[in-house]
C-alpha positions as MATLAB code, in Angstrom:
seq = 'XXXXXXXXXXXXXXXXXXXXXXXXXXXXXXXXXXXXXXXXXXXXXXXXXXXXXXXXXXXXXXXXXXXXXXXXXXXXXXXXXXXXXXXXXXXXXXXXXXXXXXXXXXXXXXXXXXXXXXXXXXXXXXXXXXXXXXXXXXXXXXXXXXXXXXXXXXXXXXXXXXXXXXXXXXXXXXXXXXXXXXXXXXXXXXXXXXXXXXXXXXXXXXXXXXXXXXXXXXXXXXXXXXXXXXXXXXXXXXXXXXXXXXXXXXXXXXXXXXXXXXXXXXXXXXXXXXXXXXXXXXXXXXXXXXXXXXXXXXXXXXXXXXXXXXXXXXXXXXXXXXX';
ca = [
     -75.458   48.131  -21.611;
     -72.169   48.123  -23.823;
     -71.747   44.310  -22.097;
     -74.610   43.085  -23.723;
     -73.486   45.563  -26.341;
     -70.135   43.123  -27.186;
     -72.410   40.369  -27.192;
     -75.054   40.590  -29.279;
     -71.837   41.890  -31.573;
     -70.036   38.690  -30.862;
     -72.791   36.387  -31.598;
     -74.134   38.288  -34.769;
     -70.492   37.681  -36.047;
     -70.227   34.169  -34.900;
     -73.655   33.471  -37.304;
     -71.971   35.522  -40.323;
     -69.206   33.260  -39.784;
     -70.905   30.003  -39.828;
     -73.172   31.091  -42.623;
     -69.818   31.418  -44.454;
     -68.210   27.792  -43.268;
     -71.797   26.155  -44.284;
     -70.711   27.873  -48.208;
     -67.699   26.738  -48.027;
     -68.184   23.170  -47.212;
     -71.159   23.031  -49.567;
     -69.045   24.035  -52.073;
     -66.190   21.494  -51.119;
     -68.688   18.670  -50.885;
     -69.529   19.837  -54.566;
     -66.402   19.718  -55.825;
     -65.634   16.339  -54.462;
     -68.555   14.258  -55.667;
     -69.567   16.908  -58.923;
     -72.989   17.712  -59.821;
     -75.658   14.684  -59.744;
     -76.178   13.835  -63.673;
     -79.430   12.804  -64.995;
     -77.843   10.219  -66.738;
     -76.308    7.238  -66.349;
     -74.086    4.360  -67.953;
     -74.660    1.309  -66.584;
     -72.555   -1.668  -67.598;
     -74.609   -4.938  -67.942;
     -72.023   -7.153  -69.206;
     -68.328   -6.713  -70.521;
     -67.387   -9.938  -71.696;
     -66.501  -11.445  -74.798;
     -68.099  -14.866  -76.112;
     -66.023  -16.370  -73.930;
     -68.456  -17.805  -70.698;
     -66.464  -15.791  -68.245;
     -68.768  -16.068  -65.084;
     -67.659  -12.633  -63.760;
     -68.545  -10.959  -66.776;
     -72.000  -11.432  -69.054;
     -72.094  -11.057  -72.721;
     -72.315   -7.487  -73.949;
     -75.192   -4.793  -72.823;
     -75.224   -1.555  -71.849;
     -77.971    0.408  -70.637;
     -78.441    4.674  -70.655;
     -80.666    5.670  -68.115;
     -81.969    9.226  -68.536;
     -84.734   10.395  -65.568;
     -85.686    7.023  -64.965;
     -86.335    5.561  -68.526;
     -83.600    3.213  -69.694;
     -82.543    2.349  -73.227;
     -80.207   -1.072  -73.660;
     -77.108   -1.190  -76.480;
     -77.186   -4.718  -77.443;
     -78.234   -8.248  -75.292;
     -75.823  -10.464  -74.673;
     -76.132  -13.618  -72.404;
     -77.516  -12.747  -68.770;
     -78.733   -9.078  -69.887;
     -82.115   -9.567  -67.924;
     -80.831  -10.904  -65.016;
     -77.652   -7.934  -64.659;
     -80.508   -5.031  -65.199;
     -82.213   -6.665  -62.236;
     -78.994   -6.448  -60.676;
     -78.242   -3.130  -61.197;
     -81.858   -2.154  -60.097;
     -81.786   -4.130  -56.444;
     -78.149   -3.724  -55.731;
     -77.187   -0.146  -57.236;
     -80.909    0.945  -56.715;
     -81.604    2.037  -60.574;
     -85.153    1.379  -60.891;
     -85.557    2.195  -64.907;
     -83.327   -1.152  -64.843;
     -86.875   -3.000  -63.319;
     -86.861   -5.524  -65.990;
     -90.772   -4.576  -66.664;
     -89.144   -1.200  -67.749;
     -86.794   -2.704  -70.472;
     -88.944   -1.568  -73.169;
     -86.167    0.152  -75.797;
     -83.418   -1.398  -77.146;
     -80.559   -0.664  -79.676;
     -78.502   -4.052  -81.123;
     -74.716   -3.117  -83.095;
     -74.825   -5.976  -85.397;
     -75.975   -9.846  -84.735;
     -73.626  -12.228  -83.664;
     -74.769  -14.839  -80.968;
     -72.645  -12.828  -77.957;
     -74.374   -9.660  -78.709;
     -78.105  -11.357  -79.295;
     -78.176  -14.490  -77.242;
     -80.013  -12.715  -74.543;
     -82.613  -11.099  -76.739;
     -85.082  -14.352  -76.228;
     -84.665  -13.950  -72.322;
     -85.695   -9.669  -73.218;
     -88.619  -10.331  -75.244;
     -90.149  -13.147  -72.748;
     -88.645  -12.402  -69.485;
     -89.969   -8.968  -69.094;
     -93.368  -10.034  -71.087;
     -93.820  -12.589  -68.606;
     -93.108  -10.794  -65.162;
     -95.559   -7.293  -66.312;
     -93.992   -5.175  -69.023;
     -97.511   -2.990  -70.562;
     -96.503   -2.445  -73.689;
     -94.368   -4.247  -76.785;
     -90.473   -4.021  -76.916;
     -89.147   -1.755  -79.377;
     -86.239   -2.873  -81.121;
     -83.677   -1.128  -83.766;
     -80.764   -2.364  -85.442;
     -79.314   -3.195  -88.815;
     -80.678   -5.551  -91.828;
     -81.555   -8.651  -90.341;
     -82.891   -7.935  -86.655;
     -85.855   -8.575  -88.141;
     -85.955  -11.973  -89.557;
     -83.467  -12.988  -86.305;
     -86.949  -11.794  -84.266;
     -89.640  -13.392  -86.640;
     -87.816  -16.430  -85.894;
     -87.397  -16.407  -81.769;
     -91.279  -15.591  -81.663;
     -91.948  -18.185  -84.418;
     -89.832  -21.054  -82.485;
     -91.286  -19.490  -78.450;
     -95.080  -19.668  -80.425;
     -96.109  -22.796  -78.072;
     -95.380  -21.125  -75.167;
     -96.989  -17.616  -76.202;
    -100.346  -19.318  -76.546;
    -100.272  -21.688  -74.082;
     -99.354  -18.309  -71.718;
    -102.341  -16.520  -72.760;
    -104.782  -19.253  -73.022;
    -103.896  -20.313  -69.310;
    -101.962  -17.426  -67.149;
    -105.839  -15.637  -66.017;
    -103.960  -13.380  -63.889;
    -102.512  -11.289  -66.438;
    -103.920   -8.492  -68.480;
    -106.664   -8.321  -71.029;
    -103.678   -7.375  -73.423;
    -101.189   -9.789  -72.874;
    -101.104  -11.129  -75.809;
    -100.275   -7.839  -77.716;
     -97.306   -6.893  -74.402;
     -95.093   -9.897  -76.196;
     -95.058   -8.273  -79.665;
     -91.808   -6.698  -81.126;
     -91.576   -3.684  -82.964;
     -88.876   -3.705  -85.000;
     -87.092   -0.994  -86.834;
     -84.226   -1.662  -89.309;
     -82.311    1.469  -89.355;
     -79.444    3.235  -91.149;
     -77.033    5.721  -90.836;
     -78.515    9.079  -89.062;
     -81.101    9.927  -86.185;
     -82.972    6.575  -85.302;
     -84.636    7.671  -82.279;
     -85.616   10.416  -80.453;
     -88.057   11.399  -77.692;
     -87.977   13.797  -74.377;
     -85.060   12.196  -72.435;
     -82.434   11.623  -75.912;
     -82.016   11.878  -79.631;
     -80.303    8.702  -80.678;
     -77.748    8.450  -83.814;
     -76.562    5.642  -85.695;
     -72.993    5.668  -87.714;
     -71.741    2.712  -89.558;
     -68.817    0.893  -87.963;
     -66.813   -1.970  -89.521;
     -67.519   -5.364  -88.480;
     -67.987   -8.999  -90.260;
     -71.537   -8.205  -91.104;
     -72.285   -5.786  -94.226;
     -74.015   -3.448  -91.759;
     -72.822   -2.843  -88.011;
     -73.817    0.065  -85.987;
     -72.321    2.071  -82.934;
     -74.755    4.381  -81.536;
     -74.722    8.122  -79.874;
     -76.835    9.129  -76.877;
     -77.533   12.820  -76.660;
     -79.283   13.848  -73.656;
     -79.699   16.912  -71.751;
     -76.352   16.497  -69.307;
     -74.132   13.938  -71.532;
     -72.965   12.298  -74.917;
     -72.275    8.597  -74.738;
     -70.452    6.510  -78.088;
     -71.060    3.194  -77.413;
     -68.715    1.423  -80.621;
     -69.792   -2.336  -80.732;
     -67.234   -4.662  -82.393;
     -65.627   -2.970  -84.979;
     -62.240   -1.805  -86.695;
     -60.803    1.535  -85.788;
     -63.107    4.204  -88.024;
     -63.034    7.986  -89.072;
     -67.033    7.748  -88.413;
     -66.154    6.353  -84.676;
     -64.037    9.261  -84.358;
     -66.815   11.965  -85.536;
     -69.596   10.956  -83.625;
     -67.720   10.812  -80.354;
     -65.555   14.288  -80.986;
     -65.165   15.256  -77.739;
     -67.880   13.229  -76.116;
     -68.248   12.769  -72.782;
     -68.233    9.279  -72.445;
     -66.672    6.891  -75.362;
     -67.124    2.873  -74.723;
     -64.616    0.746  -77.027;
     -63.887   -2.435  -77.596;
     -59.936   -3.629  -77.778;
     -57.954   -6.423  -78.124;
     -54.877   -6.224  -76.284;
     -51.657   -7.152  -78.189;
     -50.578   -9.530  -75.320;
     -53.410  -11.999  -75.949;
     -52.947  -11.139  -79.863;
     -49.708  -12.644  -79.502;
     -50.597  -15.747  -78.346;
     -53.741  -16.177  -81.024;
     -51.836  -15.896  -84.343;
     -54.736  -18.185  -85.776;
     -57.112  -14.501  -85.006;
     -54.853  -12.019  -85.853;
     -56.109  -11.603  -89.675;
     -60.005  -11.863  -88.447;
     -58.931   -9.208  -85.549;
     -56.892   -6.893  -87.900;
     -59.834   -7.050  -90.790;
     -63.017   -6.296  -87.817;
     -61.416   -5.703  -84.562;
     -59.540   -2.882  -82.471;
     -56.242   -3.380  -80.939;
     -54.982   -1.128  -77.580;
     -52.583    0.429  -79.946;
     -55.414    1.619  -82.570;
     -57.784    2.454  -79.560;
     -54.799    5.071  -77.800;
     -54.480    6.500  -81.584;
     -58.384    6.469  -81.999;
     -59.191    8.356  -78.615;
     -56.047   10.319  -79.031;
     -58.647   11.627  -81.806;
     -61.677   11.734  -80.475;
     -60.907   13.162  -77.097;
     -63.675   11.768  -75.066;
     -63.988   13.326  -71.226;
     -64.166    9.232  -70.287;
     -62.857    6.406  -72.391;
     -64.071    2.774  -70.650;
     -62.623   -0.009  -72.548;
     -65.154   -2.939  -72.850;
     -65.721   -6.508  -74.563;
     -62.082   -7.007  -74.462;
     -59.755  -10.138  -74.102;
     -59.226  -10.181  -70.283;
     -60.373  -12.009  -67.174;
     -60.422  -11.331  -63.352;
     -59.498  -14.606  -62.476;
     -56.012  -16.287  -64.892;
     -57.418  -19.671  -64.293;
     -59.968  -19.518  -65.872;
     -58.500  -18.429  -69.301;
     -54.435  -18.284  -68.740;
     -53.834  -16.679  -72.491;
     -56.305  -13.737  -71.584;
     -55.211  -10.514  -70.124;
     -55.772   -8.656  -67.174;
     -57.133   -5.068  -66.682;
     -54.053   -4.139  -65.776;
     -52.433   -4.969  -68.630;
     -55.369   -3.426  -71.265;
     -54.985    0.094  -69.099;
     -51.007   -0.192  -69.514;
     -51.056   -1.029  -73.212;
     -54.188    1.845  -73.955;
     -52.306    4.865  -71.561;
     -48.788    3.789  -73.302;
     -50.140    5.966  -76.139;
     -53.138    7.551  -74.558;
     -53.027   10.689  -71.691;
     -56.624   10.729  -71.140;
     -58.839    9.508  -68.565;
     -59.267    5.476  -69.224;
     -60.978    2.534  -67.227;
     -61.486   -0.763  -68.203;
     -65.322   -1.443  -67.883;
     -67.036   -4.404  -64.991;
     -70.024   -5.563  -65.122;
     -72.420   -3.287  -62.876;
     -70.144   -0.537  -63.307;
     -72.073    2.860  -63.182;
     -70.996    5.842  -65.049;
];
């Protein structure tokens, strides 16, 4: 009797103690990877107007439980979200789903793609019109892509049977010029514009609020006070800079990049400011491969430059990089 006694002692305290290891572990395994966020940063293209075949022209995209909201489209913005949705399995990046978008300001390597946006998508299913918002002059810029794609709108509907009864309506554009202040908001994120300081007389960054993050997505602009207060401790800032190594060697762009762009050294002072959780440094003057551009710089060199005045946590941005 006390043998059986010990044991049913023994293996009561051998399931207390593996009830304990399981916690343990769990909480380990927690630790390591941190709590699953709702949302997500998804880098659709870094580059610069330079046609750098490792890196598309500039897009981001927020995904918040499954509904995804692009920051500007640049050259091969459709193609990277369908990327991102079959090789990093983000299905709000569906190109069907692509049905909100946000543009900084309009020069060709931040709008070049927005052609391949409104028709690509129209084309291959999306159900309902894009909605677009942006500063003075998204507008007209949109009247005229539909305007000069017209032939091919009717000569879709007229022929393409297969699609819906409303497919002509699916290709329309909503467009909202905005200002300064809450632009957007619905269940997933509450969306705020502040004016940045580009070549244009308006040019946008943009906040994300969701439930689980704050995202600062700059644009192209000079180092601002109004950069600085939206992100104010954000969780994730993304900033442009221009490294002083390829500065150097473009003294024909140094007066255009002092007047509208943002050098490492003004980035480490700006997000010395700011204090986001997560700076990633995008649209910058770098390649990954020398030969293809020998003046440009490499990540390494951006990081070394930025964390020369910056302690923070810092990455310089790929495409298909998810945050």
């Amino acid at each position: 009797m006390c043998y059986h006694n010990i044991l049913r002692r023994l293996f009561g305290a051998a399931i207390v103690w593996l009830g304990i290891f399981a916690t343990v572990l769990a909480a380990q395994q927690q630790s390591a990877t941190g709590p699953r966020s709702k949302t997500q940063v998804v880098l659709l293209g870094t580059g610069s107007p330079f046609p750098d075949p490792d890196r598309s022209g500039p897009a981001t995209a927020i995904v918040v439980n499954g509904s995804a909201y692009l920051v500007d489209f640049g050259a091969g913005v459709v193609r990277r979200a369908k990327a991102a949705m079959f090789d990093k399995g983000i299905a709000a990046l569906e190109p069907t789903n692509l049905t909100v978008a946000f543009v900084t300001h309009l020069h060709s390597d931040h709008t070049v793609g927005y052609p391949d946006l409104i028709f690509t998508p129209w084309v291959m299913g999306r159900k309902v019109p894009l909605e677009v918002y942006g500063p003075k002059g998204i507008k007209a810029m949109t009247d005229h892509i539909l305007a000069a794609w017209q032939a091919d709108i009717e000569e879709r509907v007229s022929t393409e049977t297969w699609q819906p009864n409303n497919y002509r309506d699916t290709c329309k554009v909503n467009v909202h010029e905005i200002s300064s202040g809450v632009i957007y908001k619905d269940a997933n994120v509450t969306v705020t514009a502040f004016p940045t300081k580009h070549a244009f007389p308006e040019t946008y960054g943009y906040r994300f609020d969701t439930a689980d993050r704050s995202i600062v997505i700059s644009g192209d602009t000079n180092p601002t006070q109004a950069t600085i207060d939206a992100c104010h401790g954000c969780d994730v800032l993304i900033h442009e800079a221009q490294t002083l190594e390829w500065l150097a060697k473009r003294p024909d762009f140094q007066p255009y990049a002092a007047k509208y762009h943002t050098n490492t050294t003004q980035l480490a002072e700006l997000a010395s400011k700011a204090k986001p959780h997560l700076l990633i440094i995008y649209h910058a003057s770098i390649v990954l491969r020398p030969a293809l551009r020998p003046q440009a710089s490499s990540p390494e060199q951006v990081l070394k430059e930025v964390l020369s005045g910056y302690a923070g946590e810092v990455v310089v941005g790929r495409d298909l990089d998810v945050y």
